[in-house]
C-alpha positions in Angstrom: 89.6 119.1 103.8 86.9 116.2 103.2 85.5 116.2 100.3 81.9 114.3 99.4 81.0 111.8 96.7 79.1 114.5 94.6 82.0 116.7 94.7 84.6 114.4 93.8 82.2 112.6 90.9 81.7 116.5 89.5 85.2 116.9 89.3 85.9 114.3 87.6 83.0 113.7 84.9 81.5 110.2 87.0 78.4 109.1 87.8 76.8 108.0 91.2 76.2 104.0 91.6 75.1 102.2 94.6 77.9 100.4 96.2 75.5 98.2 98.6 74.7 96.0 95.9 78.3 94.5 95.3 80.0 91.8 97.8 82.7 94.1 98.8 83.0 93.4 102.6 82.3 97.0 104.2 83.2 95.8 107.6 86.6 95.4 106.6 87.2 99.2 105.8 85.4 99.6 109.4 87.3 97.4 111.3 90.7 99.1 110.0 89.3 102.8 110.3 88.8 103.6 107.4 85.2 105.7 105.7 83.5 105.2 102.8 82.8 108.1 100.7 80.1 106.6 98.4 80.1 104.4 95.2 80.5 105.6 91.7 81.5 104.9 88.0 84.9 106.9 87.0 86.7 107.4 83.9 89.4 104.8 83.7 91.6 107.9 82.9 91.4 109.3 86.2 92.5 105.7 88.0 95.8 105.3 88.5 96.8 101.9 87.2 100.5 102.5 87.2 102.6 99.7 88.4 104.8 101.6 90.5 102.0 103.3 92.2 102.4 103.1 96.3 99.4 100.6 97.2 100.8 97.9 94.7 101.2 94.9 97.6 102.4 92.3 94.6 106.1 91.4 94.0 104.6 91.1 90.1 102.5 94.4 89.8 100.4 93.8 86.9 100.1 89.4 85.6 98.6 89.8 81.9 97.3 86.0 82.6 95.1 87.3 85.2 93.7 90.2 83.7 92.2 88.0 81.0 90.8 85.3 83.2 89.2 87.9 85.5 88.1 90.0 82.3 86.3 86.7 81.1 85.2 86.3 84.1 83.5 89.4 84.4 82.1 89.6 80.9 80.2 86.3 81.8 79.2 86.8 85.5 79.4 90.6 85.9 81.8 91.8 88.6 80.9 91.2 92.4 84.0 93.1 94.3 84.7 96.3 92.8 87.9 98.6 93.0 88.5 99.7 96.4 90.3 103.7 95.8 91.1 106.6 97.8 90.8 109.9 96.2 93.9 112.1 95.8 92.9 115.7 95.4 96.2 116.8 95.0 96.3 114.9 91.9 92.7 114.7 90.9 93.3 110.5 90.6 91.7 107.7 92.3 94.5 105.4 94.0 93.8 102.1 93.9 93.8 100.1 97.6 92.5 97.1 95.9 91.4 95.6 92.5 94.2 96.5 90.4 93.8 93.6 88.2 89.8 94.1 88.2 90.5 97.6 87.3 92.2 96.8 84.2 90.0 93.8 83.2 86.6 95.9 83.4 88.6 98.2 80.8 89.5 95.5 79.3 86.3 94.0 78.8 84.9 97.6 78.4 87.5 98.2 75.0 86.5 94.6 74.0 82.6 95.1 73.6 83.2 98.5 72.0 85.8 99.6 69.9 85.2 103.2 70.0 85.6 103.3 73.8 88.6 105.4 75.2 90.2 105.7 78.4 87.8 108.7 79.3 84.9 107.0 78.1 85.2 103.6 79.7 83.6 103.9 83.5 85.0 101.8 86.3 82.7 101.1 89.2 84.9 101.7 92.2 84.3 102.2 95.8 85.9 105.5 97.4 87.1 105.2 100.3 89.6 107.5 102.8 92.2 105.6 105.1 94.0 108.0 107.7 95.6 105.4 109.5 98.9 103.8 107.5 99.3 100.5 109.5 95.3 100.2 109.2 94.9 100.8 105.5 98.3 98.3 105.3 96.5 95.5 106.9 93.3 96.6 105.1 95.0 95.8 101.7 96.2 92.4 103.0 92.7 90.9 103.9 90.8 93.0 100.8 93.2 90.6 98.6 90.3 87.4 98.7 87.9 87.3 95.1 87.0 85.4 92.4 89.1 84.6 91.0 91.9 84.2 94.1 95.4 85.3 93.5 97.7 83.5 95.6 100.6 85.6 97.4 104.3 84.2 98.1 107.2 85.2 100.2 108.3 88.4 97.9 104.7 89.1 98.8 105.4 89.1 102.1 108.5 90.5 102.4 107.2 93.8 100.6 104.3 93.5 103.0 106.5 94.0 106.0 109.0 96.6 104.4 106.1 98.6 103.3 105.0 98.7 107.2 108.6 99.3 108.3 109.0 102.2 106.2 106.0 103.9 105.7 104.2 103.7 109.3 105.5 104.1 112.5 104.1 100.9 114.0 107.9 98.9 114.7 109.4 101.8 115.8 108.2 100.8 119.5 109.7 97.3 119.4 113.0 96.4 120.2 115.3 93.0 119.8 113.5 90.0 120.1 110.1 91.5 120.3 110.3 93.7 116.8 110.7 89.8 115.5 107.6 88.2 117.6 105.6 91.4 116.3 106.8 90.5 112.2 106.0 86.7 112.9 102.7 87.8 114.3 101.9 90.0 111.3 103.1 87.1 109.2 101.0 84.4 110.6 98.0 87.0 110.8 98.2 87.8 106.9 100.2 84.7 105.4 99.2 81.9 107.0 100.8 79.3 104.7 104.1 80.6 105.1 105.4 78.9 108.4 109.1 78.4 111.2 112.1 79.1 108.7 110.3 80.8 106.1 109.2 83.7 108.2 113.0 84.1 109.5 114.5 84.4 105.7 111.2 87.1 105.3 112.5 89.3 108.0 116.2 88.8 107.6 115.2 90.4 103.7 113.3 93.3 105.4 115.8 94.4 108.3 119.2 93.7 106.1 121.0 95.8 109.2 120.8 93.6 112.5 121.7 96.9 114.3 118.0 98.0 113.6 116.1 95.1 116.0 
């Protein structure tokens, strides 16, 4: 079942907002086949910000250091990417794709300027989205990963990237021996392109531990 932006902001006490105006890059939820919902402000209790949730693409889930600097940054400039979410109805929570950090500095900086805000008081503009593609919404969460300010990624990055892909889509299953390796270097050059030669061999050697599965 699909639900609608007013239906999902009834359920859970939010408020409409207009996307458009933000600099998230729409295109890039189209180009991986994903919809958008609509835009809205949410309770930051109905957000799941918990660091073992499943679209976590960081080796460190949550850096203190950055919240702050993005909290500042936000309290002086405003936010221009929001929090990029899918909602679970199951659950009645918004999973985050992208803007983990950004999720926890607007509540940060939300808490800061009031003290008698709460967790179901302070709003979080997100973007709502639905992704029913796991390899797209994968490769979705790699190229989402590029605001102010940048967060660089490193080779634990990378190898979670492509064990993520190798155990939760289906897209390896249809290569074999050398060519299940070309198709990881591909990905690798594709979404880490400072990462180059040996470095991409130690990445996949960490995801596919058993040489019996190329």
């Amino acid at each position: 079942m699909s639900y609608t932006i007013d239906q999902i902001i009834s359920s859970v006490a939010g408020e409409s907002l207009d996307y458009k105006q933000y600099k998230n890059d729409l295109n890039r939820v189209f180009k991986h086949g994903g919809k958008i919902i609509g835009g809205a402000k949410v309770p930051y209790s109905k957000v799941d910000t918990s660091n073992t949730k499943k679209y976590q693409i960081r080796a460190i889930t949550t850096d203190k250091g950055h919240v702050s600097k993005l909290s500042a940054d936000i309290r002086a400039n405003g936010i221009e990417t929001i929090p990029t979410v899918e909602w679970n109805e199951k659950e009645q929570m918004f999973e985050i794709l992208s803007g983990h950090h950004r999720t926890l500095a607007v509540h940060k900086s939300n808490t800061e300027d009031n003290e008698n805000m709460t967790d179901t008081t302070s709003m979080i503009p997100v973007l709502i989205t639905s992704f029913s593609d796991n390899f797209e919404r994968e490769l979705f969460l790699q190229e989402e990963n590029n605001h102010r300010p940048a967060k660089g990624s490193s080779k634990a990055d990378a190898v979670i990237f492509l064990k993520r892909i190798k155990d939760n889509t289906n897209h390896f299953k249809s290569f074999k021996g050398s060519n299940l390796k070309i198709e990881a270097k591909r990905l690798l050059e594709a979404e880490y392109p400072t990462i180059h030669g040996r470095g991409h061999a130690g990445i996949i050697d960490k995801v596919w531990t058993n040489q019996a599965e190329y």
